[in-house]
N, C-alpha and C positions, 0 to 999 in steps of 0.2 A: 504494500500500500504506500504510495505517494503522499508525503507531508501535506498539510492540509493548507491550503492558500491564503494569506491574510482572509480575503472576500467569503472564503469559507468559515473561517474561526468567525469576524463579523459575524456573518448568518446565523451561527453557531450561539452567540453569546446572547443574539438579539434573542433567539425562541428560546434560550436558558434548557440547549439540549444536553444533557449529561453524558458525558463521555467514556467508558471503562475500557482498559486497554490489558488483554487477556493472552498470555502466553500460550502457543496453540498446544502446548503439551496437556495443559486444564480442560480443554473443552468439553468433553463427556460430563466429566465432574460438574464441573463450571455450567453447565446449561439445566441441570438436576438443582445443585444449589438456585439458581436463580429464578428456576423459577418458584422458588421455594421462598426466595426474599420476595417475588413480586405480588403472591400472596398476602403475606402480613402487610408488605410497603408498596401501594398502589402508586405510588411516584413512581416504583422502577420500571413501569409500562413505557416510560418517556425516554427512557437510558439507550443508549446503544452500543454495541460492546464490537469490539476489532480484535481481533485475535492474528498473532503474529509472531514472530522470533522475538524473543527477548532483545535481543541487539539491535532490531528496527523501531521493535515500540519504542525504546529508552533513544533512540540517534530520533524518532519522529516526535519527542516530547523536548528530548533537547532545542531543536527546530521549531517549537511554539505550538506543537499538536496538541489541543486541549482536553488533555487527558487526567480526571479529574482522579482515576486511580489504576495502578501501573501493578498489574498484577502477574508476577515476572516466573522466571523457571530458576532462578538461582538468586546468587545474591550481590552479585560485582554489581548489574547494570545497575539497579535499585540505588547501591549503596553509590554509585557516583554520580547519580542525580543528587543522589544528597549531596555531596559535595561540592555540587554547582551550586546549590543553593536551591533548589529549584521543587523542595521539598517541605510538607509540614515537616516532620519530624525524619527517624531512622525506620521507620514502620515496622513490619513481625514478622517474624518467618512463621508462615502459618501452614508449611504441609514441607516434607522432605520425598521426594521422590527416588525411582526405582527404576534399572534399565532391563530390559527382557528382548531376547533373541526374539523375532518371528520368521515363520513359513511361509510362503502360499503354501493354501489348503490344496488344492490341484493339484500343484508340482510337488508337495510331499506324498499326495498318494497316486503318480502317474508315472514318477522318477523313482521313484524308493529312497527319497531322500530322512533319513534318518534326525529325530529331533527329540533328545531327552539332556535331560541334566547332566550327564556325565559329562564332565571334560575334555576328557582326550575326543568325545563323537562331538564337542562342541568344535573344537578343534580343526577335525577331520571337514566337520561340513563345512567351517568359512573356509576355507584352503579348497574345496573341491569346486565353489561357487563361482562361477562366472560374473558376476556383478552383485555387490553387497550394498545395500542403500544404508545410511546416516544421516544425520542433521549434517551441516555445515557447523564445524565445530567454533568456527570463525564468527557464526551468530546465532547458536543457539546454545544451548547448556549442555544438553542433553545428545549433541554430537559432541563436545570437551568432552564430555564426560565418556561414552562411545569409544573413542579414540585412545582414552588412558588405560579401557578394558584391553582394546588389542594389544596396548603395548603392553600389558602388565602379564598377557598370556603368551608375549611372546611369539605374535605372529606378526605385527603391525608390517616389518617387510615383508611379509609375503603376498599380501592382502592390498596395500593400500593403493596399489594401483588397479585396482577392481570396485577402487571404493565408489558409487554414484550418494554426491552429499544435494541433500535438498536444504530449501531454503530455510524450510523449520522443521519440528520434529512428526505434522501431522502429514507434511506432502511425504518423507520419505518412510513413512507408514503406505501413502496411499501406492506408494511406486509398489510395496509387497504387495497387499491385497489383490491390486489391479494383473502380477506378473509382470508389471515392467522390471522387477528384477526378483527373484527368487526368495532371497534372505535379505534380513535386515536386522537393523538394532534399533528400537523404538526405546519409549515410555512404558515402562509398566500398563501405568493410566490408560496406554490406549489398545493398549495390547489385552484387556481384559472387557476392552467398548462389547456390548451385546451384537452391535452392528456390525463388527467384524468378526462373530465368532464365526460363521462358517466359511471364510475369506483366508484367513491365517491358524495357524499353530503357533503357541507360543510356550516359551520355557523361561522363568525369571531368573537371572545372572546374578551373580555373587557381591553382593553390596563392599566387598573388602577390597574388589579389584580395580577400584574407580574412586575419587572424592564424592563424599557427601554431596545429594543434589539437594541443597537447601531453599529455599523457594521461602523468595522475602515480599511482601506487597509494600505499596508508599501511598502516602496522598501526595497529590500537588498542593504547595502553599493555597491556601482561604478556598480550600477544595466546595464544593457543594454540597446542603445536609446530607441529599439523598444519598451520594459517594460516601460518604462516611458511615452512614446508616448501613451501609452495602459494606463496608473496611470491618466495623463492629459483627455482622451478621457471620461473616464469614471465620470469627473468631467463635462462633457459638457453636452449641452442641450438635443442633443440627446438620449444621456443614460440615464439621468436623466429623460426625459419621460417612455421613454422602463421599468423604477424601477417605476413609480411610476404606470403606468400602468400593471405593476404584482404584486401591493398591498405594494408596499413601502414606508415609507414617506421620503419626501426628506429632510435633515436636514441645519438650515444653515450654514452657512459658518463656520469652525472649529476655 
């Protein structure tokens, strides 16, 4: 998504439309929660929510995108909007997330492509694959993170020139589903989506062989009640089951 144009933000400020800016690794989640706030908060009918790479929203908020809450896949972008200033406060890490191999469902039962927990057959398969989708580690979290598994297992030269990196962590989910590339390294969170179950296989990776994927939200300074009311919500019980039952862990208090 293209930075939004002075004449747009104008337009924007004039109808007082609230803006959320949602890291596509959350979407599943993130669309169960909200409509979950828009229940209790009939303001949030008016919101509208962009989802995108962590490293596009934070570079299109920097650029004046009015984004009244910046709901990130880690914690570097967040944390240096704060440092521009360009923030209420440090905000909260409000979910730690999970990276999970997947399949195509086809091509694991057409190829005899093998996919379980073991090691050495996790091994076996990225080395046999002809094209492995990832985030682009350079703007998402969630391919950094991707990337420190390969090297941590040890195969990162074998592999990295087979890598195809998408722009965020949901296109290069959609390259598996679709079979534009066979294997891949997702999100937990979306690797567990209902709407992909019969699309992909998936197996979840070893939380020890990668950094913590800490996942921080912010307001923008003299944000809007509603965005705040939507910052608070997402601290509550109910969201925090919604994340933990799409594969998240809940972290505690900041």
């Amino acid at each position: 998504m293209a930075p939004l144009s002075f004449a747009q933000s104008a337009t924007q400020s004039a109808t007082k439309l609230v803006t959320i800016a949602v890291a596509s690794n959350l979407k599943p989640a993130f669309e169960e929660i909200f409509k979950g706030f828009k229940q209790t908060y009939p303001q949030g009918q008016s919101m509208r929510i962009v989802y995108g790479s962590s490293a596009n929203l934070a570079s299109q908020m920097r650029q004046g995108a009015p984004y009244d809450l910046f709901i990130a896949a880690d914690e570097s972008y967040p944390l240096r909007l704060v440092e521009a200033g360009l923030t209420r406060d440090r905000g909260v890490i409000y979910a730690v997330g999970h990276l999970a191999l997947i399949t195509n469902a086809v091509a694991t039962t057409t190829t005899g492509l093998s996919l379980n927990a073991d090691p050495e057959s996790i091994k076996a398969l990225l080395r046999s694959a002809k094209k492995i989708a990832i985030a682009n580690p350079d703007l998402a979290p969630y391919g950094k993170a991707s990337v420190q598994y390969l090297q941590a297992i040890k195969i990162w030269g074998d592999v990295q020139d087979r890598l195809i990196f998408a722009e965020n962590i949901s296109i290069a989910t959609v390259y598996v589903s679709t079979g534009a590339a066979k294997v891949g390294i997702t999100a937990l969170s979306l690797a567990k989506s209902p709407e992909l179950s019969t699309k992909i296989q998936y197996v979840a990776l070893p939380d020890a062989l990668y950094a913590p994927i800490q996942q921080r939200m912010v307001l923008r300074r003299d944000p809007a009640p509603s965005a705040v009311a939507l910052y608070d919500y997402l601290q509550g019980a109910v969201a925090k089951q919604v994340l933990a039952n799409n594969g998240y862990s809940i972290p505690r208090a900041d």
